[in-house]
N, C-alpha and C positions, 0 to 999 in steps of 0.2 A: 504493500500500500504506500510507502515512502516511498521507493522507486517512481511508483507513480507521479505523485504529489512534486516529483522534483522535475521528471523527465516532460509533462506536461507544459509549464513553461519557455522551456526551449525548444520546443515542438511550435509552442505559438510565438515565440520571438522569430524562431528562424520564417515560420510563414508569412508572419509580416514584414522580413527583411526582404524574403522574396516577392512580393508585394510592391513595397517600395521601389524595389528594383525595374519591376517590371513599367511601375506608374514613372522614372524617369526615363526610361526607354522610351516611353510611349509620349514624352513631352519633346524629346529628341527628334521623334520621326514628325510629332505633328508643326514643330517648328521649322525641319525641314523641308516638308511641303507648304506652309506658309511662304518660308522665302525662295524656294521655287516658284510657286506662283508670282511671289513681286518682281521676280526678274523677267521673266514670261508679258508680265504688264509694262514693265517701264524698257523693257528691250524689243520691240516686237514689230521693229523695221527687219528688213530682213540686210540694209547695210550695218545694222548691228548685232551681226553675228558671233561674232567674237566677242563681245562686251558680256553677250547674254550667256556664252560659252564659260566665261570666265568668273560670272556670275553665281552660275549655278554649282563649279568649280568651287567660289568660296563657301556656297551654302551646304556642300557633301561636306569639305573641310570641317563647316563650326559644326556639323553631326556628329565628327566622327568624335570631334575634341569633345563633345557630348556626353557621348557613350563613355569617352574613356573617364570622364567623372562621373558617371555612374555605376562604374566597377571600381572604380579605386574606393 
């Protein structure tokens, strides 16, 4: 019954760390199709190609840098 009582808690801390985890994951990707989207709207000559390329470029970048503060 002690086993219990103890191992139950970190049962439920680890499920809400996995939780957590998951809800900055999911603010990562919706940030990055937000700023997808605004380069899509403010690049959408088609002589700026490259600008919109380069755009969407830094918006994978601030994802990834995202992600990796939500594993550290």
């Amino acid at each position: 019954m002690t086993l219990r009582r103890s191992v139950l808690p970190l049962v439920l801390l680890g499920a809400s760390s996995v939780l957590v985890w998951a809800g900055c994951i999911f603010d990562c990707k919706d940030n990055y199709d937000s700023e997808v989207d605004s380069c899509k709207l403010l690049y959408d000559d088609p002589d700026e190609a490259d600008d919109l390329q380069q755009c969407i470029q830094n918006a994978k970048d601030e994802y990834q840098s995202c992600v990796e503060e939500c594993t550290s």
